[in-house]
C-alpha positions as CSV (number, residue, x, y, z in Angstrom):
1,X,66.4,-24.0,-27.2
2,X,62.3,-24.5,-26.9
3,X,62.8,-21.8,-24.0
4,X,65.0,-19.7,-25.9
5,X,62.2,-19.5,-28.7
6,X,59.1,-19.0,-25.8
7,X,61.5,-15.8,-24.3
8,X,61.8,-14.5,-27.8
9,X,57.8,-15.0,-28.8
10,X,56.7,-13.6,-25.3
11,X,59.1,-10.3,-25.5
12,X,58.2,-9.9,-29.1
13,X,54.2,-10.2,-27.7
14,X,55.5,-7.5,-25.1
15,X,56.6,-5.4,-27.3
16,X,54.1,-5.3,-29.5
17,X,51.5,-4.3,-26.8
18,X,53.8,-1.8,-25.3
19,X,53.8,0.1,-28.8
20,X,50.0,-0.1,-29.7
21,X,48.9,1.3,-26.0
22,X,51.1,4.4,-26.9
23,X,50.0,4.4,-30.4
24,X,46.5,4.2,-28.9
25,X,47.3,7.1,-26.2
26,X,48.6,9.0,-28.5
27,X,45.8,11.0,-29.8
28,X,44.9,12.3,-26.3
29,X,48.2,13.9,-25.8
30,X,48.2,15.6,-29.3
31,X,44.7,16.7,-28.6
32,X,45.9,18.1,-25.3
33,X,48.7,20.1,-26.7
34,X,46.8,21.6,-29.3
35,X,44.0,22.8,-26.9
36,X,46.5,24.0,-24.8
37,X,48.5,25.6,-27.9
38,X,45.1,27.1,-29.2
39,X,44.6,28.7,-25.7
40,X,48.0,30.4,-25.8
41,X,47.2,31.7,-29.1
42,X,43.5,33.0,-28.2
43,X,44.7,34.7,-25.0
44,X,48.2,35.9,-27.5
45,X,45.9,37.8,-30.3
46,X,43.3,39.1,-27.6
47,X,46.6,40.7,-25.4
48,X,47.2,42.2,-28.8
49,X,44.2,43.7,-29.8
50,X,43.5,44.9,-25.9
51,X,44.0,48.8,-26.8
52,X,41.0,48.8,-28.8
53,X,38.0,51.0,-27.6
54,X,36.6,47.9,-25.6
55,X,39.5,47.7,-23.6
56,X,37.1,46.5,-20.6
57,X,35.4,43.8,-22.3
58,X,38.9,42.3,-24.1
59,X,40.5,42.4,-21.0
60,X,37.5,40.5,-19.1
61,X,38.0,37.9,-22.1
62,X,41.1,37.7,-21.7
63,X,41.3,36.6,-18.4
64,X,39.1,34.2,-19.2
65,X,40.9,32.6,-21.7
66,X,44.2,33.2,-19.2
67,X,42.3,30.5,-16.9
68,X,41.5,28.5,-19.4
69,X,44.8,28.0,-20.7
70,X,45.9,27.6,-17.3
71,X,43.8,25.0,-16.6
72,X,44.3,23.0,-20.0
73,X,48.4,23.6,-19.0
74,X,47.6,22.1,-15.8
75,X,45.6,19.1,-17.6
76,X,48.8,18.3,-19.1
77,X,50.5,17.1,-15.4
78,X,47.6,16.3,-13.9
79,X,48.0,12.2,-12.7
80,X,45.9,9.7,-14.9
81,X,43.4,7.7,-13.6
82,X,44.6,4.8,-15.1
83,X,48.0,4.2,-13.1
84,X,45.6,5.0,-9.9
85,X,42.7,2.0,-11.5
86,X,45.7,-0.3,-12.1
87,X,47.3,0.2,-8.8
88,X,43.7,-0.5,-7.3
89,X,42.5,-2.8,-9.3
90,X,46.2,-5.4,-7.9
91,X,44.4,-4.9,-4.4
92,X,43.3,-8.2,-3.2
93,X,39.5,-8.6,-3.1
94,X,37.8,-11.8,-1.7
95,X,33.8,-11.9,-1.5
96,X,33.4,-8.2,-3.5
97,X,32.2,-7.8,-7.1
98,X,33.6,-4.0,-8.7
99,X,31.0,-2.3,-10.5
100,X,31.7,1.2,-11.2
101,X,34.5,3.6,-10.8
102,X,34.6,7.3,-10.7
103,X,37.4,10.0,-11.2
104,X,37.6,13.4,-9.9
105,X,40.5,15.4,-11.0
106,X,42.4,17.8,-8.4
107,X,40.6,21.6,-8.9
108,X,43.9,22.9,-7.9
109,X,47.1,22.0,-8.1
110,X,47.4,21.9,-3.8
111,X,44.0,19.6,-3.4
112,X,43.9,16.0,-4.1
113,X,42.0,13.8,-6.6
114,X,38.4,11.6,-5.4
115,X,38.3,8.1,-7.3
116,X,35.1,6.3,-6.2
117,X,34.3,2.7,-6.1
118,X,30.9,1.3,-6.3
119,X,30.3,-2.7,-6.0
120,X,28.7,-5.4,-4.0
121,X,30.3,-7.0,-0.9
122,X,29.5,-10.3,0.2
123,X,29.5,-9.5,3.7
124,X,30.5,-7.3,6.4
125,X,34.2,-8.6,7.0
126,X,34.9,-8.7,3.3
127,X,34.1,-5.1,3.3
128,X,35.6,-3.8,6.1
129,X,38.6,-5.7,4.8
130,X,38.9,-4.3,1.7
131,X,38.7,-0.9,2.7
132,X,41.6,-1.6,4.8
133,X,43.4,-2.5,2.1
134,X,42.6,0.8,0.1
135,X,43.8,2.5,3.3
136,X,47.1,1.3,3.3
137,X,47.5,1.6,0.1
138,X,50.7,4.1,-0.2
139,X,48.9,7.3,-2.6
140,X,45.9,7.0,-0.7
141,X,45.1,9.6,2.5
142,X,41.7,8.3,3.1
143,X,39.4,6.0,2.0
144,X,35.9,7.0,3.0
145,X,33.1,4.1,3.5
146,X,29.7,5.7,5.1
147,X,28.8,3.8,8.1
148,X,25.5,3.5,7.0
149,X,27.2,0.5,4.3
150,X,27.6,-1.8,7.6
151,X,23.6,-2.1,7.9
152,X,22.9,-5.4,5.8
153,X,24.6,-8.6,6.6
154,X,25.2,-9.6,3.5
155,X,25.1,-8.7,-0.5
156,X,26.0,-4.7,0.4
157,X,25.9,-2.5,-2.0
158,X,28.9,0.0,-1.4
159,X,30.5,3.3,-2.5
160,X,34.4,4.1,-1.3
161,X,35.7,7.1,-1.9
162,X,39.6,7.5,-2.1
163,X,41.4,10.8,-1.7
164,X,45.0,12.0,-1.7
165,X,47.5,12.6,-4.7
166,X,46.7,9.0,-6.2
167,X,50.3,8.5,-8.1
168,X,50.9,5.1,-6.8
């Protein structure tokens, strides 16, 4: 019965986080649409009003606003950094300390996203280790460690830089 009651307690815990994160994402998806929404609209009233004297300046507008409705579209599928953090974040790390992470989003839909990681390695097997690890991870194409990393024995300071689709 004790374990019956722990099962219920964790699920309800479960649960509970489950619906605050996407209570808490929420607000970037609405914001998302609507930016997207106001994009259609812009580029909707400025097709509209195209056969006005300034037919070359609208139209140069226009497909302007045509990209950046595109773009804000595209924003909409584009893969999260946070599944690609999470999926890196599991990989197994002895001797390194993570300091920074950086996320470049794909400029087109054919080219891959960057996510950098910055830390400090304890030494040179640790590192070399780890990078492995990112290597083989599934999402990743290439992990990118400059060579120039390798020249202290010990407390390296290092920047990797994964590319490929990152949807682990």
């Amino acid at each position: 019965m004790y374990f019956l009651r722990l099962a219920t307690v964790a699920l309800s815990l479960l649960t509970l986080v489950i619906v605050l994160n996407a209570l808490l994402l929420l607000p970037s998806y609405l914001y998302a649409r609507g930016e997207a929404e106001r994009g259609r609209n812009e580029l909707a009233a400025l097709t509209a009003s195209s056969q006005s004297s300034e037919e070359a300046e609208i139209t140069a507008r226009t497909e302007a606003l045509r990209g950046t409705a595109v773009h804000l579209a595209r924003l909409e599928t584009a893969p999260a950094a946070t599944a690609a953090l999470r999926a890196v974040l599991q990989v197994p790390r002895p001797g390194l300390t993570l300091r920074g992470f950086t996320y470049t989003a794909p400029p087109a839909p054919e080219q891959h996203a960057r996510l950098g990681i910055s830390g400090v390695a304890a030494s040179r097997d640790a590192l070399r280790q780890y990078v492995a690890a990112l290597d083989a991870l599934p999402f990743v194409e290439k992990a990118e460690l400059p060579i120039s990393a390798y020249a202290k024995e010990s407390d390296i300071a290092f920047t990797v830089t994964l590319s490929g689709p990152l949807r682990p």
